[in-house]
BANU-516040 format. One record per residue (C-alpha): z, y, x; residue number from 1. Coordinates in steps of 0.2 Angstrom, whole numbers, plus 5000, padded with zeros to 4 digits. Example, Ala and Ser with C-alpha at 12.3 -4.5 7.8 and 13.67 -1.06 7.14 Angstrom:
+------+------+------+-----+
!    Z !    Y !    X ! num !
+------+------+------+-----+
! 5039 ! 4978 ! 5062 !   1 !
! 5036 ! 4995 ! 5068 !   2 !
+------+------+------+-----+
***
This chain:
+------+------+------+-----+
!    Z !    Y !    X ! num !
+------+------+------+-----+
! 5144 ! 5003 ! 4798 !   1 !
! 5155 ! 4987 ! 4798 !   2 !
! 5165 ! 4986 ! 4814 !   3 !
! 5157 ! 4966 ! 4816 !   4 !
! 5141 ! 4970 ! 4812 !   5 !
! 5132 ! 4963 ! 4827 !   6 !
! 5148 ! 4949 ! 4834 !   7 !
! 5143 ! 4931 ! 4833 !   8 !
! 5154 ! 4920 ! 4825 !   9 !
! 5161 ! 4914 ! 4841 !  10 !
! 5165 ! 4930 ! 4846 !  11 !
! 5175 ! 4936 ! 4826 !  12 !
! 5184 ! 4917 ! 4831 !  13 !
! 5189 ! 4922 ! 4848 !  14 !
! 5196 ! 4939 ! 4840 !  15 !
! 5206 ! 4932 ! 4829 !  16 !
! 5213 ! 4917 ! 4838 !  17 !
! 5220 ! 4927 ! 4854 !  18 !
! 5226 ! 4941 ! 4842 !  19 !
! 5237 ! 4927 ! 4832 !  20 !
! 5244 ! 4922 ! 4851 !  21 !
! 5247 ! 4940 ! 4856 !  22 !
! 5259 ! 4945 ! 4841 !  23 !
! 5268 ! 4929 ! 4843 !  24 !
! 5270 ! 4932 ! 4861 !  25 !
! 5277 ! 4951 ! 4855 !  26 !
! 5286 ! 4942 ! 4842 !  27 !
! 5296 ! 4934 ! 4856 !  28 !
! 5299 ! 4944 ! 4870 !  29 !
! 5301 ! 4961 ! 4860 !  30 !
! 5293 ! 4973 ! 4874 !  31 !
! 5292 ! 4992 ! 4872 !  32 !
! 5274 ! 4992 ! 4869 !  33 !
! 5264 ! 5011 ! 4875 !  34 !
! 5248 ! 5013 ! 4865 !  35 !
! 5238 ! 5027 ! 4873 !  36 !
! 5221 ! 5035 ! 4864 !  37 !
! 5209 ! 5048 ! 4865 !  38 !
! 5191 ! 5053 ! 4866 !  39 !
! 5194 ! 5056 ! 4886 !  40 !
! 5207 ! 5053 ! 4900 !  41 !
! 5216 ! 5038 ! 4892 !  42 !
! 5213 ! 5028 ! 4906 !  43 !
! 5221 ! 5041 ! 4918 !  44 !
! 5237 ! 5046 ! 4905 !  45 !
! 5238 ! 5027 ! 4904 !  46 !
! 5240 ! 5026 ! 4924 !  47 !
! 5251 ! 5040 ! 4925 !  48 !
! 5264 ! 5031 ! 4911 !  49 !
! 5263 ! 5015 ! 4919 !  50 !
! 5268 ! 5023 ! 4935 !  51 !
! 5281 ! 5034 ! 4931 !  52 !
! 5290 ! 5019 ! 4920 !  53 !
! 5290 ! 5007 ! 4933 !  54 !
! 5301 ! 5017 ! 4943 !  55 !
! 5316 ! 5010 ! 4929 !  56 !
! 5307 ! 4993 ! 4923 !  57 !
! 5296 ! 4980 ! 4924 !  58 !
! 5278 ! 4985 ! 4917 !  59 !
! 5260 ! 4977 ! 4915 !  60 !
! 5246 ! 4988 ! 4908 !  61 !
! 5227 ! 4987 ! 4902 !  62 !
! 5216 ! 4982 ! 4917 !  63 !
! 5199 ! 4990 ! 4917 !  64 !
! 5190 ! 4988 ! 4902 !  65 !
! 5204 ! 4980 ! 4894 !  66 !
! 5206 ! 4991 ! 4876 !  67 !
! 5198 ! 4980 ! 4863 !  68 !
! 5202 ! 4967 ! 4854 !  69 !
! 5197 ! 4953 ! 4865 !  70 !
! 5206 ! 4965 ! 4881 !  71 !
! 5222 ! 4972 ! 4872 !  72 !
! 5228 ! 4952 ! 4867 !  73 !
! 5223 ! 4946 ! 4884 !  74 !
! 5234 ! 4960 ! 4891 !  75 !
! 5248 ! 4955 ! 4882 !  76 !
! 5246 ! 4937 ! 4887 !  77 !
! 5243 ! 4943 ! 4906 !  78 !
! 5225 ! 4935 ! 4905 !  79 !
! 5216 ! 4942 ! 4922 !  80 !
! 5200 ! 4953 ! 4921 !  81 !
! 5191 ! 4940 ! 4933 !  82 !
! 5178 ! 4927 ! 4928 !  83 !
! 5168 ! 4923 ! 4915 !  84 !
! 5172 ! 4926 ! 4897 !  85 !
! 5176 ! 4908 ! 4894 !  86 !
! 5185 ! 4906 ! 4908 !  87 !
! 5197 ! 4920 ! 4902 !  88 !
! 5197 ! 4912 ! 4884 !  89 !
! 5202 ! 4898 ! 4893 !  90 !
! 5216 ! 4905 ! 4905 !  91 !
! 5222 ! 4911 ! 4886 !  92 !
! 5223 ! 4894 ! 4879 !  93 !
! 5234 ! 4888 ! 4894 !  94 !
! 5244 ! 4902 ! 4898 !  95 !
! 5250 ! 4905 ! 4878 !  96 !
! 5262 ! 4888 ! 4875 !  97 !
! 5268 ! 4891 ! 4895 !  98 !
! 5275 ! 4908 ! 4887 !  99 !
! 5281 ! 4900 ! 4871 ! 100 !
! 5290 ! 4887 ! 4879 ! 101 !
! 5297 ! 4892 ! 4896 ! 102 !
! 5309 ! 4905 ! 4899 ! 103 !
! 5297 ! 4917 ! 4907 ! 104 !
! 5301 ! 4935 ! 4917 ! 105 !
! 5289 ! 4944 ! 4905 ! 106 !
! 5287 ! 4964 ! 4907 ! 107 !
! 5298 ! 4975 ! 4898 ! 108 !
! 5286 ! 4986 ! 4896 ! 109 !
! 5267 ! 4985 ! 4890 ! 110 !
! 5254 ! 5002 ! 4894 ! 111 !
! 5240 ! 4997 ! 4883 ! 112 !
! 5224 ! 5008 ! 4882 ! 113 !
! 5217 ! 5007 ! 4864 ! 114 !
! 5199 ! 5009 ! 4861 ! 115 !
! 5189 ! 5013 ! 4849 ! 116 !
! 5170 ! 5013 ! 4848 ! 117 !
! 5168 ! 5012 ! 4829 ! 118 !
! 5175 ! 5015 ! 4810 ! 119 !
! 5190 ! 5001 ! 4810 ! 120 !
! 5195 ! 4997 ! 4827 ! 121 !
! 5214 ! 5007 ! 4825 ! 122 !
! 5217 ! 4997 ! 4814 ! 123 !
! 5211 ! 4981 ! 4820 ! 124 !
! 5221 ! 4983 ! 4837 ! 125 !
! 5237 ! 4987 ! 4829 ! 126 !
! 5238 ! 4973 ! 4817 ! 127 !
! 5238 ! 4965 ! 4836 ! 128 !
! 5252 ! 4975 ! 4841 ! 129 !
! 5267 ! 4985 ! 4835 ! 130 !
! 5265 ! 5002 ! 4843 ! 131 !
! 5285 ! 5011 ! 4849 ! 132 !
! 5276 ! 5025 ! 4858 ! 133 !
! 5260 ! 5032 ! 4852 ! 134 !
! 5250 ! 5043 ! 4866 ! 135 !
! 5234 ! 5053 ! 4861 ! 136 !
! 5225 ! 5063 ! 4875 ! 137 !
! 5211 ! 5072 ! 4867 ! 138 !
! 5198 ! 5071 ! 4854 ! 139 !
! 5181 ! 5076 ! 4857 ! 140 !
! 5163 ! 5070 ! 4854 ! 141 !
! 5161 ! 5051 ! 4861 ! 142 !
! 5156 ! 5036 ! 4848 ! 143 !
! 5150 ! 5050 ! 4839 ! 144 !
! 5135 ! 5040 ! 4834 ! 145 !
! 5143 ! 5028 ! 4824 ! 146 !
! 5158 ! 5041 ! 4816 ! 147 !
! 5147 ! 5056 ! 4809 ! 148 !
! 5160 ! 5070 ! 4815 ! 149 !
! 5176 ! 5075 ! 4828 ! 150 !
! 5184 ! 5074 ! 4812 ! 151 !
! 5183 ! 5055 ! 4808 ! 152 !
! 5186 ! 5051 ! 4827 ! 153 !
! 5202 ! 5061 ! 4825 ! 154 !
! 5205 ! 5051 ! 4809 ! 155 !
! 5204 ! 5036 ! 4816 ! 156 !
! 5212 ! 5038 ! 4833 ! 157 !
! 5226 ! 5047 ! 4822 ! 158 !
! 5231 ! 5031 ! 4812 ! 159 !
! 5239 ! 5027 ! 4830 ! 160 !
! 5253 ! 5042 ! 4827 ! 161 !
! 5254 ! 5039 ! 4809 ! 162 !
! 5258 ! 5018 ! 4813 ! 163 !
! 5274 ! 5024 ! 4823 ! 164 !
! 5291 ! 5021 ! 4818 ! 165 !
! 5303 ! 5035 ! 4814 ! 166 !
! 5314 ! 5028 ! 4832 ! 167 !
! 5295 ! 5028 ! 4840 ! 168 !
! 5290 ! 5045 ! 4848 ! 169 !
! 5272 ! 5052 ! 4846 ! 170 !
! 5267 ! 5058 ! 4865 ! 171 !
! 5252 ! 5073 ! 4859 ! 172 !
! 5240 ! 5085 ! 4870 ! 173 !
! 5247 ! 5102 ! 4863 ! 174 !
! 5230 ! 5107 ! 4871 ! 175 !
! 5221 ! 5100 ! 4855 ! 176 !
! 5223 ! 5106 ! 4839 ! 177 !
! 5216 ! 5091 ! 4832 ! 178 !
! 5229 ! 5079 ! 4843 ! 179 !
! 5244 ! 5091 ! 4839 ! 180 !
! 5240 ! 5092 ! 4821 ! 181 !
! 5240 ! 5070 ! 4820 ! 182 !
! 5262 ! 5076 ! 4823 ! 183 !
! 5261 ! 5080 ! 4802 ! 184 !
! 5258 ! 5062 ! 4795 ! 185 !
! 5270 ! 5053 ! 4808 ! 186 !
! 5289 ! 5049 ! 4805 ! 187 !
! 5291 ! 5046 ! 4823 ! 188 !
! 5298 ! 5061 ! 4838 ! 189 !
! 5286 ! 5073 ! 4842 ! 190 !
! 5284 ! 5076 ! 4861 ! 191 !
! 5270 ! 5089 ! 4862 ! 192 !
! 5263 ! 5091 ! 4883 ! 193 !
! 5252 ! 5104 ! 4889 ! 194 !
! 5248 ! 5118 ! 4897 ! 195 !
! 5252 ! 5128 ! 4880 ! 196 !
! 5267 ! 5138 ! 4880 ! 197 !
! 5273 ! 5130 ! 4865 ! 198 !
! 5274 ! 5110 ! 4874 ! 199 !
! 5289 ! 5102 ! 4875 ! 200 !
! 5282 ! 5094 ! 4893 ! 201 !
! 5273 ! 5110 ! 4900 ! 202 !
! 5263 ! 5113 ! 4917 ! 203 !
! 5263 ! 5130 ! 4923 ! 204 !
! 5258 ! 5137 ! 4943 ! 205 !
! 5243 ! 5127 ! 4944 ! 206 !
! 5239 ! 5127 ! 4962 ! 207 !
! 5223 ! 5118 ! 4972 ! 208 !
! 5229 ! 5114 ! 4989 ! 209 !
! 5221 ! 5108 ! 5005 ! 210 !
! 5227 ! 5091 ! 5010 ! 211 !
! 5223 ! 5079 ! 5025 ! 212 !
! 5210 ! 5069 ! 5013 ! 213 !
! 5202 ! 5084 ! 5006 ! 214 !
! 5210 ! 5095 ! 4990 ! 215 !
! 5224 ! 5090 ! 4977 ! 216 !
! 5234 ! 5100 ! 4966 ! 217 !
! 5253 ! 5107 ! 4964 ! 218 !
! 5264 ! 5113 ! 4949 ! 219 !
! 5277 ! 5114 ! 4941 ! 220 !
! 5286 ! 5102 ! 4929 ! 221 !
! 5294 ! 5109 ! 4914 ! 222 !
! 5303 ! 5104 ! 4898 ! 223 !
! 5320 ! 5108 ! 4892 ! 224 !
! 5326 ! 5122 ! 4901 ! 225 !
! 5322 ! 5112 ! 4918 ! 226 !
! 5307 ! 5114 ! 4930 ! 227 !
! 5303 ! 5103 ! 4944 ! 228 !
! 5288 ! 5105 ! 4957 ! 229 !
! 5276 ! 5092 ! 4958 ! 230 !
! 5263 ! 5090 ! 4971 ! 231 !
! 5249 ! 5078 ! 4968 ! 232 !
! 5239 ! 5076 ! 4983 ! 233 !
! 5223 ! 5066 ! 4974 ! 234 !
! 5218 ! 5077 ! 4960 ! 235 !
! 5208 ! 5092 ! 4958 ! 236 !
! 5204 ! 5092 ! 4940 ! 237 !
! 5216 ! 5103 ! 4926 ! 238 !
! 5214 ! 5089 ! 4914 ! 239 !
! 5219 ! 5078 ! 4925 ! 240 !
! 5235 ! 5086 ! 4926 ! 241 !
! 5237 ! 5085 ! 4908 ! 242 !
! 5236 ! 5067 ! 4910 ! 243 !
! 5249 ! 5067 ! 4924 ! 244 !
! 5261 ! 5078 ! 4908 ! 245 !
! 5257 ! 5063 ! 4898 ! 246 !
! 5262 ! 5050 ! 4911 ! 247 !
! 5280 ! 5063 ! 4909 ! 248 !
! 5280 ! 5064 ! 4893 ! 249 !
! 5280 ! 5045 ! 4890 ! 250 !
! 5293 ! 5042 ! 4904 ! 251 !
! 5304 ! 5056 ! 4894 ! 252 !
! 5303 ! 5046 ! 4877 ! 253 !
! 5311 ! 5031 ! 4889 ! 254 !
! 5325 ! 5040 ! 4895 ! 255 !
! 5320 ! 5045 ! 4911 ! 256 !
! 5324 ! 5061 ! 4922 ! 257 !
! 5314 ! 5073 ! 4925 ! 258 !
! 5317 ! 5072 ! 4944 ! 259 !
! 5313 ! 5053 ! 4944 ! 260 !
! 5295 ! 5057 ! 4933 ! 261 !
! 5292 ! 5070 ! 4947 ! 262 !
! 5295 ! 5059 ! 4963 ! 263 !
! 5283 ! 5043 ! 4953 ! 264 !
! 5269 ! 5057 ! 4949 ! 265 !
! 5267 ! 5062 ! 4967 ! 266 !
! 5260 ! 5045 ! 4966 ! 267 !
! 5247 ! 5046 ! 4954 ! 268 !
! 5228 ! 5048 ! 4957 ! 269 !
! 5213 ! 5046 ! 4944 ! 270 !
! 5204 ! 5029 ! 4942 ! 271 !
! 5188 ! 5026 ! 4952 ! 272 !
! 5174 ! 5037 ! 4944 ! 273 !
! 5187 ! 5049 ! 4935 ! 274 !
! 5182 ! 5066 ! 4946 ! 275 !
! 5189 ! 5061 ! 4960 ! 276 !
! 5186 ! 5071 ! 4977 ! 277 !
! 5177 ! 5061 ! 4990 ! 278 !
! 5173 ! 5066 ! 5008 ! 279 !
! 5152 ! 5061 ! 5009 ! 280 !
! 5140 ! 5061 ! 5022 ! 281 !
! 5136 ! 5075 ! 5035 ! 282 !
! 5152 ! 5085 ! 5029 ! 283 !
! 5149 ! 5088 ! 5010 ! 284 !
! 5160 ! 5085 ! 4995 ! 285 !
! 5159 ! 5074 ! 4980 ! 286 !
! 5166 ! 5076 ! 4966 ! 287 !
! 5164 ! 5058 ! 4958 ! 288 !
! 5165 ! 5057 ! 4939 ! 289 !
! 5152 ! 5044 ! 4935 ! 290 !
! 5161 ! 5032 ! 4926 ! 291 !
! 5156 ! 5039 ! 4909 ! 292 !
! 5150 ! 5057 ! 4900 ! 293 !
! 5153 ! 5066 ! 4884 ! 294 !
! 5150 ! 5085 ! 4880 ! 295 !
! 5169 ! 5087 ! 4885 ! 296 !
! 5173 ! 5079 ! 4899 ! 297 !
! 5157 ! 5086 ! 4906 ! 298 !
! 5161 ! 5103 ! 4901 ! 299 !
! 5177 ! 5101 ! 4910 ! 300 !
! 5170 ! 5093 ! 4927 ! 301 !
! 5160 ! 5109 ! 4926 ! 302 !
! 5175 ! 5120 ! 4927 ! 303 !
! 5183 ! 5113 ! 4940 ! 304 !
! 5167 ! 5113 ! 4952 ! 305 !
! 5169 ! 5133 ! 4946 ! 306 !
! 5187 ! 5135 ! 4952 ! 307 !
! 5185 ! 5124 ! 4969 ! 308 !
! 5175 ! 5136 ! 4981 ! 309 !
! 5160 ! 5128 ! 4992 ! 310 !
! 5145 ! 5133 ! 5002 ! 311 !
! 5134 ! 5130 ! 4990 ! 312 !
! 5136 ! 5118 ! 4973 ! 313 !
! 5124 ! 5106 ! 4967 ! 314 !
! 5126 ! 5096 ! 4951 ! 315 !
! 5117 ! 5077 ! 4948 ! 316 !
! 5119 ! 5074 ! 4929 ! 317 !
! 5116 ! 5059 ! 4920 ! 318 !
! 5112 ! 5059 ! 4899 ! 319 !
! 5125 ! 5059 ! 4889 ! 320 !
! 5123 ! 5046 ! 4876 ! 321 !
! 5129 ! 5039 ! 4858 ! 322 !
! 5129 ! 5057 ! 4853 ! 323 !
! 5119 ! 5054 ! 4836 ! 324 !
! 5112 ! 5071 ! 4830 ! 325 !
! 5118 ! 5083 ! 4841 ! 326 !
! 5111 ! 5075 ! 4858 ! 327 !
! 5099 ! 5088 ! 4860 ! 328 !
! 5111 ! 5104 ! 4854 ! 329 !
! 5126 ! 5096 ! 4868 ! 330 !
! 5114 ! 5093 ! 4880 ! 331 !
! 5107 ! 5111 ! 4879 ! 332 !
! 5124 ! 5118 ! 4878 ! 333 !
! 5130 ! 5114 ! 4894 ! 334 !
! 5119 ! 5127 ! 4903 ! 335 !
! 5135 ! 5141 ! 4902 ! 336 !
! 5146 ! 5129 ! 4912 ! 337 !
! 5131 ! 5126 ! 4923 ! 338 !
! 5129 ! 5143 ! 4927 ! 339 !
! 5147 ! 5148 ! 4926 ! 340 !
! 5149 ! 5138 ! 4940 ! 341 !
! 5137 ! 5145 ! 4950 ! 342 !
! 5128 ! 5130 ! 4955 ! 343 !
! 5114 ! 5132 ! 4965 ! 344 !
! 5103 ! 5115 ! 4963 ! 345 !
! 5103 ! 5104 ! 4948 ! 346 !
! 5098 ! 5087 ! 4947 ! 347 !
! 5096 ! 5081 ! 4930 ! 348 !
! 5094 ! 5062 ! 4929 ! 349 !
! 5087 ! 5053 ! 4912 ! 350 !
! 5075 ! 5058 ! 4895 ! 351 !
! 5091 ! 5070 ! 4889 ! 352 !
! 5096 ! 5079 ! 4900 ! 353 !
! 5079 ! 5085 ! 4903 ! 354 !
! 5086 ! 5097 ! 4885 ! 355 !
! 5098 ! 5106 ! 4900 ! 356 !
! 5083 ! 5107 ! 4913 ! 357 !
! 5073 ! 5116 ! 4899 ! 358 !
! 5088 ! 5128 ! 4894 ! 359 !
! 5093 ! 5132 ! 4911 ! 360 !
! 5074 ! 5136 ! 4916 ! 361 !
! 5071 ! 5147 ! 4900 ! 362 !
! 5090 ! 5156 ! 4907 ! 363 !
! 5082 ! 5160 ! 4921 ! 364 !
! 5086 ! 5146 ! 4936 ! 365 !
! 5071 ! 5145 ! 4947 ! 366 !
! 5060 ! 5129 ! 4947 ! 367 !
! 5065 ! 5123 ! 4965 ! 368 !
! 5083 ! 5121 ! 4959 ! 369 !
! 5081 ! 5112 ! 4945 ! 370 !
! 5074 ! 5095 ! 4947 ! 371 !
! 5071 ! 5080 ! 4933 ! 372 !
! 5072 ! 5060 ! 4938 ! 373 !
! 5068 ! 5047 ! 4927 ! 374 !
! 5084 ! 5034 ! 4933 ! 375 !
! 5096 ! 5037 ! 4945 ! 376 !
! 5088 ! 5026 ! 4958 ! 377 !
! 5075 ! 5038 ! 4962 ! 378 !
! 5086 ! 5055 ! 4962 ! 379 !
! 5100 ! 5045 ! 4974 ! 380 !
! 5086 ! 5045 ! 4987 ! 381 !
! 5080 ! 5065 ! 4983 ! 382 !
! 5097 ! 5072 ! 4983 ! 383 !
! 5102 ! 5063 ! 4999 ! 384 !
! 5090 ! 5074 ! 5008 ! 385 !
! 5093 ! 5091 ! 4999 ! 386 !
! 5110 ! 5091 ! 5004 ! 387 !
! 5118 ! 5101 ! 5019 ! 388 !
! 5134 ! 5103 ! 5026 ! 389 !
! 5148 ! 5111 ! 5017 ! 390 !
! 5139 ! 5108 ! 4998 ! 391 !
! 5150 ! 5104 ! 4985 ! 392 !
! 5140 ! 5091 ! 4973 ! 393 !
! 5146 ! 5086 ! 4955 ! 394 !
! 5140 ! 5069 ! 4949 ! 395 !
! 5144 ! 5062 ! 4932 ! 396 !
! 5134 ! 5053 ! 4916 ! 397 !
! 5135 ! 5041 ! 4905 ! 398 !
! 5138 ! 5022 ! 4910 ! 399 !
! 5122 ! 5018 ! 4907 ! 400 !
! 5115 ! 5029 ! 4918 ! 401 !
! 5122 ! 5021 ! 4932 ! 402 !
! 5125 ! 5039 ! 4943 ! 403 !
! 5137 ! 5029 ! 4955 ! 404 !
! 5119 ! 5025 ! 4963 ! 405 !
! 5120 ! 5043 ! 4968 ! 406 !
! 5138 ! 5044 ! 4973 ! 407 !
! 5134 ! 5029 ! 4986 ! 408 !
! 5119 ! 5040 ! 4991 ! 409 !
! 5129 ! 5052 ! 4997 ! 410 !
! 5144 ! 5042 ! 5004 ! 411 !
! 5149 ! 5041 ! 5022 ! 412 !
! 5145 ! 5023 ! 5024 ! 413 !
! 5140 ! 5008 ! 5011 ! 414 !
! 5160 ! 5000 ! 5015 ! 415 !
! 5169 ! 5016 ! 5009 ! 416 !
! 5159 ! 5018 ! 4993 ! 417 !
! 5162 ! 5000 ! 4988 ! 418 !
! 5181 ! 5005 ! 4990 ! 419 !
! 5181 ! 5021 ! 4981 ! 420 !
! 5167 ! 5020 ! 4970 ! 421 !
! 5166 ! 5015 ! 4951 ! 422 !
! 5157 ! 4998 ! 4944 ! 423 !
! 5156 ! 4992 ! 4962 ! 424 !
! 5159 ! 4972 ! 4959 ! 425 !
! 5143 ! 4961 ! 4966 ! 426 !
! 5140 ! 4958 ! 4947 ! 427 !
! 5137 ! 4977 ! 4943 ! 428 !
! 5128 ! 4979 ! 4957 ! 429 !
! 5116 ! 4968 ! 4956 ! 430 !
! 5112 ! 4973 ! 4937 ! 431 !
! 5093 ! 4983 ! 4941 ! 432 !
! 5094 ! 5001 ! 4931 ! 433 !
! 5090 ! 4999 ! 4912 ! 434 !
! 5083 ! 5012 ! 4900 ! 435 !
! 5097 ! 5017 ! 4888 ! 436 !
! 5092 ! 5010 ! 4871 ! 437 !
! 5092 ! 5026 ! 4863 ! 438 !
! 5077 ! 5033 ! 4873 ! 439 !
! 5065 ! 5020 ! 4863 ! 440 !
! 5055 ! 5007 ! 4868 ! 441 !
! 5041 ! 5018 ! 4877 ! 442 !
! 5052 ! 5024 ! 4889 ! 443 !
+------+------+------+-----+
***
């Protein structure tokens, strides 16, 4: 599939146009530019960089949805992510001959989350941008519609490493064999991170902890002979560690000490909608990862509602879309972490997931806790009611499922969701639920 099949004119222009003003504006100010990937967590490794290298410099990184070619450039040129499109094309226009011209206090470092939906976008977004330190998290099944295999999303994500210069360092998850593996066809410094025994920028005694907010995590820091404890009060998930070893690894390739990196990671805390643990109403617990889904980062929410103990667990699961062929096989296939977790009600929310309410029945779930809704509007006000004191309750699906409906459900009040909550801008909210494409025209 060509990777404009679909963009109007005006949008292929608008491309092209602010991606000429972002590589003059690199040209001139010379920024050590952080290019982080990956099927999941780039957005949280992205966090964790920016925040450990802003302890030593001056830093700017993606904003929101900010990873394509229309987002990276406007990054670069420190466009904002309000308004209208035309408004930010606009806001481009003006601000690229101010940074030309004027002598301008522009960051010395750029974090820029690269994304790619589709065959071609790697190598679109770095003929924008000249890449010193190349981050990949992990690869796993998302896009996988439009790539055929985890092989070719490797592929692609991997032309990232392979564009980085022999002074450049190469920042990959010694967890994946597929990101590790990128290290072969790169000239630049390998800096593996992990939990494996073999990373350069390990984590080891992984500790969930109480905290005045609710859970977060502790461990320790290692990497060249040194270890230093690091305590993160707002996270719960493994992998979001991992992404905190990222954040380290890239404040290593920088020059940094490890003391330093620790001190900025106490800091760090997963965007809205990334698994975060949230205190709801009448004294459960959420654990909110409804910004987006894919068989991986749903198998991993599912072990970390295993290892947090609860009351009783409940699990409100949105489809999982742009899986291609193997929707029906992923969907089915998350009934072992369903079950390894022990839940004890499942809500399964869209035409997909009802694969998993078949499987889970066949292996023996009773009826009662397994219940289908056709959108996430109608199981926010079921699950609202089911809920009791001291439950647990996973959330997590697509985007276009729209589960933060049934995060806010179960919320302590309407102003504390808006705060914490994913997608809450007045635009987003006012968008009615829509049927997923793939589900057909009769749905």
């Amino acid at each position: 599939m060509d990777r404009n099949e679909g963009k109007s004119g005006r949008l292929l222009v608008a491309e092209r146009v602010l991606g000429c003003m972002a590589r003059a504006v690199l040209r001139k100010y010379r920024p050590l530019v952080v290019g982080v990937t990956g099927s999941v967590g780039k957005s949280s490794a992205k966090e964790a960089a920016a925040l450990v290298l802003s302890e030593t410099m001056r830093v700017r990184k993606s904003e929101e949805n900010y990873n394509n070619e229309i987002g990276v450039p406007l990054t670069v040129l420190g466009v904002g992510t309000g308004g209208s499109a035309v408004t930010r094309m606009l806001s481009a226009m003006v601000r690229f001959p101010y940074l030309m011209v004027w002598p301008v206090s522009y960051p010395e470092t750029l974090v820029l989350e690269l994304g790619v939906d589709r065959p071609g976008d790697m190598a679109a977004l770095l003929e924008v941008v000249t890449v010193k330190v190349g981050v990949v998290t992990r690869v796993g099944e998302s896009h996988l519609e439009y790539f055929g295999s985890v092989g070719n999303i490797a592929k692609e994500k991997g032309r990232l490493i392979s564009s980085l210069p022999s002074d450049g360092f190469a920042v990959l998850n010694a967890d994946d064999s597929r990101v590790l593996g990128m290290g072969k066809k790169s000239k630049a410094v390998i800096l593996s991170y992990g939990f494996a025994s073999g990373a350069a920028v390990r984590a080891d005694n992984v500790l969930l902890q109480e905290t005045d907010g609710g859970i977060g995590s502790s461990f320790k820091l290692n990497y060249a002979g040194k270890s230093i404890p690091v305590r993160l009060p707002g996270v719960v998930a493994r992998h979001h560690i991992s992404d905190a070893l990222a954040g380290a690894a890239v404040g290593i390739a920088a020059g940094m000490n490890l003391v330093d990196i620790a001190k900025r990671l106490e800091g760090f805390a997963p965007l809205p909608g990334r698994l975060r643990f949230l205190n709801g109403r009448n004294g459960i617990g959420i654990l909110d990862d409804t910004y987006n889904a894919s068989p991986a980062s749903v198998s991993a929410a599912l072990e970390t509602l295993r290892e947090i103990p609860a009351r009783r667990k409940l699990v409100a699961l949105g489809d999982m879309l742009e899986l291609g062929t193997i929707s029906e096989e992923a969907h089915r296939g998350l009934a072992d972490g369903v079950l390894s977790a022990q839940v004890g009600l499942v809500i399964c929310v869209g035409r997909n997931m009802s694969v998993l309410a078949d499987e889970l029945l066949l292996r023996g779930m009773e009826h009662g806790n397994v219940l289908c809704f056709p959108d996430p509007d109608s199981a926010a006000s079921t699950i609202r009611d089911l809920v009791r004191e001291g439950d647990l309750v996973l959330v997590k699906g697509s985007q276009a499922l729209r589960m933060e409906k049934v995060s806010e459900a179960l919320s302590r009040n309407v102003e504390e969701a808006r705060r914490l909550l994913c997608r809450q801008s007045e635009s987003w909210r006012a968008k009615p639920f829509s049927p997923p494409t793939e589900w057909g025209t009769d749905s």
